[in-house]
N, C-alpha and C positions, 0 to 999 in steps of 0.2 A: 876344791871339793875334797871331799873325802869318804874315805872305802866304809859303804853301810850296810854291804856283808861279805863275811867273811869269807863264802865259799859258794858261786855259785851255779848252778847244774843246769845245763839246757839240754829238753830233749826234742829231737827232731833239729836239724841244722841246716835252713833254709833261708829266704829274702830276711825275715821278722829276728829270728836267733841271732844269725851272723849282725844285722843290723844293732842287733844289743849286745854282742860282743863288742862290735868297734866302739858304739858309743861307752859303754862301760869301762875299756880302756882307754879313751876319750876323756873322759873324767876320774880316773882312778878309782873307780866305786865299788870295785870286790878286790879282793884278795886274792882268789883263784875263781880261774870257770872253768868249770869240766863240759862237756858236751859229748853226745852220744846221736847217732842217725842208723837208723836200721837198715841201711846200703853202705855193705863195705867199701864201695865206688866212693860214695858221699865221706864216710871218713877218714879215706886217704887222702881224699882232696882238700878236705878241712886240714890234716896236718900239714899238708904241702901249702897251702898258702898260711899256716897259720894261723888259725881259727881256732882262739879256744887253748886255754895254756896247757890244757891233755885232753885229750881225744879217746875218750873210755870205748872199752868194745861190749859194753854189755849198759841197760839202761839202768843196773842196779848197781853197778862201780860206778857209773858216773854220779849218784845221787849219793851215796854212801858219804856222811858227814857233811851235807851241802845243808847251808841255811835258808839257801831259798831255792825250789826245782819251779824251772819255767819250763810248761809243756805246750809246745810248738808243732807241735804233730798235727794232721787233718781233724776236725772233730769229731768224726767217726771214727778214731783211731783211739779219741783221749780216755775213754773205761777199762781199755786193755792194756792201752801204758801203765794209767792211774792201779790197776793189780797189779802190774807186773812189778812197779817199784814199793807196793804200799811197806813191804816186809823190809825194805833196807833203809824210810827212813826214818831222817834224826828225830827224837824226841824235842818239840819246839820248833820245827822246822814250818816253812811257811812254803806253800805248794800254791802257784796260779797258773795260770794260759792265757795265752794270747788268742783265742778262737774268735770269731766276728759273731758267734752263737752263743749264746748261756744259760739258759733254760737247761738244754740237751745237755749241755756239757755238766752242768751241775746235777743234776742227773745221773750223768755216765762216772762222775768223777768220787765226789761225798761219801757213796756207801763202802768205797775201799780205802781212805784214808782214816790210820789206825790216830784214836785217841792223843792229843795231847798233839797233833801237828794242825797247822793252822790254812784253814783253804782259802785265798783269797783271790777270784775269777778276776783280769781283766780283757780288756780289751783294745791294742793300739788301733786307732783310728788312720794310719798309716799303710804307703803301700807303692808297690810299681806293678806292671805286669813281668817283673823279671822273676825268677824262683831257683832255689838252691845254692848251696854254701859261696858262690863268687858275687853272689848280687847284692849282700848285703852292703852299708854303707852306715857310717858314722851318725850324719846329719839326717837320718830317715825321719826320724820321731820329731826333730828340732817344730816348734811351734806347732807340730797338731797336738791334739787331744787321744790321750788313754782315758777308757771308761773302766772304772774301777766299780765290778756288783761283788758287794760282801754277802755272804750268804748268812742265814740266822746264826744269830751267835758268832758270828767272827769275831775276833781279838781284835779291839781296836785301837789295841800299841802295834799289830801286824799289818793290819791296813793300814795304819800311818807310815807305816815303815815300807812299805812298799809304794803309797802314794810318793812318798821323797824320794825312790830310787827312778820311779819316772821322770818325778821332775828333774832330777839329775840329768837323766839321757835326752832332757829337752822339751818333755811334753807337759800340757797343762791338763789338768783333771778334772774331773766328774764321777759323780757318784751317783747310781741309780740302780733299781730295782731288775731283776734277770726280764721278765714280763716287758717295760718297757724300754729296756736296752734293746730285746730283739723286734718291738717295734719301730724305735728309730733306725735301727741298721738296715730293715726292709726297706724304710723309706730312702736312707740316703746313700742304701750300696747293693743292698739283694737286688730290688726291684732295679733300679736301674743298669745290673752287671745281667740281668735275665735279658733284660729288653738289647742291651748289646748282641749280647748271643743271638738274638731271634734278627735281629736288622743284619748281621754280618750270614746268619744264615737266610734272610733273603735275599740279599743280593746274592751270595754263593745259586740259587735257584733261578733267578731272573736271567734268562739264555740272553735276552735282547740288548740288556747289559755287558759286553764279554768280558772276560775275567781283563785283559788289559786294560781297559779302562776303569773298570774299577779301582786299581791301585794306580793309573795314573792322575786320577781326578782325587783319590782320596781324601788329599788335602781340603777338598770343600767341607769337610763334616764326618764325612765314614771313616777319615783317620782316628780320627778319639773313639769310636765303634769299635773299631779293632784294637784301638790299646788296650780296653779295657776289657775285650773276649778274647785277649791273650793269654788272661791270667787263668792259673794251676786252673786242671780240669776238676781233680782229686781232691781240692781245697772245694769249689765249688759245686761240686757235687754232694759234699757231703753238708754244706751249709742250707742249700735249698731243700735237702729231704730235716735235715735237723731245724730248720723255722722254717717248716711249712705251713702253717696258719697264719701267721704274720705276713709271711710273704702272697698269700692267697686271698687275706683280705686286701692289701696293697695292688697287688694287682688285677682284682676285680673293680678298686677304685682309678684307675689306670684305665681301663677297659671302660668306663664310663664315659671319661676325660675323651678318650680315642674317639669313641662315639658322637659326642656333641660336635667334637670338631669336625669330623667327616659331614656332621650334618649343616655346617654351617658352612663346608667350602661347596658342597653342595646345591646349596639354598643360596650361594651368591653374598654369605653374611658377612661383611668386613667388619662390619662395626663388633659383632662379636669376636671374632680374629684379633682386631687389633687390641681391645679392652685385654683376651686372653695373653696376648704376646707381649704387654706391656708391664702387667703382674707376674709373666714369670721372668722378666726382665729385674725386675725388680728385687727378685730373690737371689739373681745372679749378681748384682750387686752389693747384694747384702751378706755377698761368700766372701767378696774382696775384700771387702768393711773390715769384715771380720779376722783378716789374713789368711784366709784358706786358700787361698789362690791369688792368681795375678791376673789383671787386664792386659798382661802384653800378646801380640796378635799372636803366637804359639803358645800362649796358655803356660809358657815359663817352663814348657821341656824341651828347649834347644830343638836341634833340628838331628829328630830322631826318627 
């Protein structure tokens, strides 16, 4: 491989950033990466293990001459970064994110970048419940999917140029519209990281349950519940009030789903039971197909 830019700026220095550091040094694909975090905790830990070939203390040294700024921050954060740097930068320079949002985020981001720099949204489809500058890792991205939404008028010698630097760090691409980007991400990460959240807190509520057994038994099922309402509060909060209609029509089709089922274990219905649990078998298979996951009995995350 080889370096497809020259210089480049990350802000916010968490699971997603760090992860594209190691990969980027992984492959040789920048020149320099600067990196900036608004926790002076977060940037001395990032010098200390290394993260990032400087470690700027302001968001507008880190971006200053960078060709491409990747904004990694909460999406309720990304309008205040996106001013805060527009004045420092480069002429030509190509500005994206990593948010799981894009509607909002193009919104919060577009009216502060000054003419002649180029905005191109994506979104890696990638992730753990770990967070902050030590959790990143090389192989994060390797075989998933970044969704790449160009906004009107994007340059698209920039969009290509950043679709290649994903594929570099391993991930395969897609290109869609801000509208149905945030409806697919309601269906295959809002909606089902809410419903995490709501089963881990009823069981936290169910006294009859006690808290020991719960995390003794977890292994049945409530362990993937918890992994995945582990993840950033900060990160998820700001993604369910920023796709809130997405996520609300999603969930009121969820609430239907819920419904028919309670009425058919009710009613004594197997035949509908089984037809339902056969179809969504079907789609779990059709993850594996795909390499999105593994059929091995831990779901292919070691014994964590």
């Amino acid at each position: 491989m080889s370096v497809i830019y020259g210089r480049v700026a990350l802000i916010g220095l968490g699971l997603i950033a760090s992860s594209m550091f190691w990969a980027m040094k992984r492959g040789g694909l920048a020149g320099e990466v600067t990196g900036y975090a608004r926790s002076a905790e977060t940037r001395e830990t990032a010098r200390e293990i290394g993260l990032c070939d400087r470690v700027c203390d302001s968001a507008a040294e880190a971006v200053d001459g960078a060709d491409l700024v990747v904004l990694c921050v909460p999406v309720g954060a990304m309008g205040a970064v996106a001013q805060e740097i527009a004045p420092a930068l480069k002429p030509g320079a190509t500005v994206s994110d990593v948010g799981s949002v894009k509607k909002a985020v193009i919104s919060a981001v577009a009216p502060h970048l000054p003419q002649g720099v180029h905005f191109v949204p994506a979104h890696p489809m990638a992730g753990t419940e770990h967070s902050g500058p030590t959790s990143g890792f090389a192989e994060l991205f390797d075989n998933k999917y970044c969704l790449i939404v160009p906004v009107t008028g994007s340059d698209r010698a920039a969009v290509n140029r950043l679709e290649s630097l994903w594929h570099a760090l391993g991930s395969k691409t897609d290109e869609m519209d801000a509208d149905h980007h945030d409806l697919v991400c309601a269906v295959t990460s809002h909606a089902p990281h809410l419903i995490a959240y709501t089963m881990v807190g009823v069981a936290d509520d169910i006294r009859r349950v006690t808290d020991s057994e719960v995390i003794k038994y977890s292994a049945a099922g409530f362990r993937d519940f918890t992994r995945i309402a582990a993840s950033d509060p900060t990160m998820w909060r700001d993604v369910f009030l920023s796709n809130k209609d997405a996520t609300l029509e999603i969930l009121g089709r969820f609430t239907e789903e819920l419904f028919a089922l309670q009425k058919a274990i009710r009613d004594g219905d197997g035949d509908h039971l089984h037809e339902y649990f056969t179809r969504t078998r079907a789609i779990r298979k059709g993850i594996i197909d795909a390499g999105q996951d593994t059929d091995a009995p831990d779901f292919g995350r070691g014994k964590v």
